[in-house]
C-alpha positions in Angstrom: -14.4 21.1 -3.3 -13.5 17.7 -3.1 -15.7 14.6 -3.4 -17.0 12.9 -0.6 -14.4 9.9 -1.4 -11.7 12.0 -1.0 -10.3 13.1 2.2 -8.3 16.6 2.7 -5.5 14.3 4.9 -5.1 11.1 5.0 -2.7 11.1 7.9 0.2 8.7 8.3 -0.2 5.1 6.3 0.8 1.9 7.2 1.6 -0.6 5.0 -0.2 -4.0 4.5 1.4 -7.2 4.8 0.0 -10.5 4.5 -3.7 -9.0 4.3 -2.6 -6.9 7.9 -2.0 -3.5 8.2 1.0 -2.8 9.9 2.8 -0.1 11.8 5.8 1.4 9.8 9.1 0.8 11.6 11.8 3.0 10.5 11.1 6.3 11.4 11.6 7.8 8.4 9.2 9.7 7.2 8.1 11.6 4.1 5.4 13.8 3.1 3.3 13.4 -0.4 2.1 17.1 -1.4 -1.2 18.1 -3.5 0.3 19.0 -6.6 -2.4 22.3 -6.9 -2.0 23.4 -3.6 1.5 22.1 -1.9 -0.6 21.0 1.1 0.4 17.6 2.4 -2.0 14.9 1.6 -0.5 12.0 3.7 2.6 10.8 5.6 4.3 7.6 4.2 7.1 5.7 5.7 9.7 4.2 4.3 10.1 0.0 4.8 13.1 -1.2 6.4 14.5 -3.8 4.5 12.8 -6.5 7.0 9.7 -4.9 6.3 10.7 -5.0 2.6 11.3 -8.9 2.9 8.6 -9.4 4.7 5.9 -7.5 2.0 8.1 -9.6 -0.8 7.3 -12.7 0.9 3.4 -12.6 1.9 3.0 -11.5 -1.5 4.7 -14.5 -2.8 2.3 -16.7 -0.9 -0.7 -15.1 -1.9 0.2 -15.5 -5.6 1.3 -18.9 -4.8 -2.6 -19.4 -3.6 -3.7 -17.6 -6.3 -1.9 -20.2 -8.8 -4.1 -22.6 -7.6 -7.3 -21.5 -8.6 -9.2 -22.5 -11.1 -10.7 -18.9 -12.8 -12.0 -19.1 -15.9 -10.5 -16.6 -18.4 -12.9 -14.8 -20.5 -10.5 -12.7 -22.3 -9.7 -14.4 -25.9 -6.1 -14.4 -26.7 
C-alpha cells in the first residue's frame, strides 16, 4: 500500500527550465523501475545537449539572482 503522496506511475516527466516545465525533445526514452517490484514508475527523457545548455543556463541566472539577496544566515560557522 502506498501513501497517498505517492503515485503507482508517474507517467512521462518533463523537465523544468527557467521555472517552466518543458517538453522533452529527443525522443529517447528510458524507463525508472521500482526496485521491489520491477514495475515502471515513470518515463524520463534524456536532454539534448540544447536542452542541456539551456537547463545550465537558467540555472545560472537564478543563482545569479539569488546572489543578490540579502538572507540572513543563522547557521554559526
Amino acid at each position: 500500500m502506498l501513501i497517498p503522496e505517492v503515485k503507482p506511475h508517474y507517467g512521462r516527466l518533463k523537465f523544468l527550465i527557467g521555472g517552466e516545465w518543458v517538453d522533452p525533445q529527443s525522443g529517447r526514452v528510458e524507463s525508472d523501475p521500482n526496485p521491489a517490484t520491477g514495475e515502471t514508475i515513470a518515463e524520463f527523457s534524456q536532454a539534448t545537449p540544447a536542452e542541456a545548455i539551456q537547463a545550465v543556463e537558467a540555472a545560472h541566472q537564478a543563482f545569479q539572482t539569488w546572489l543578490q539577496r540579502d538572507i540572513p544566515c543563522n547557521y554559526a560557522l
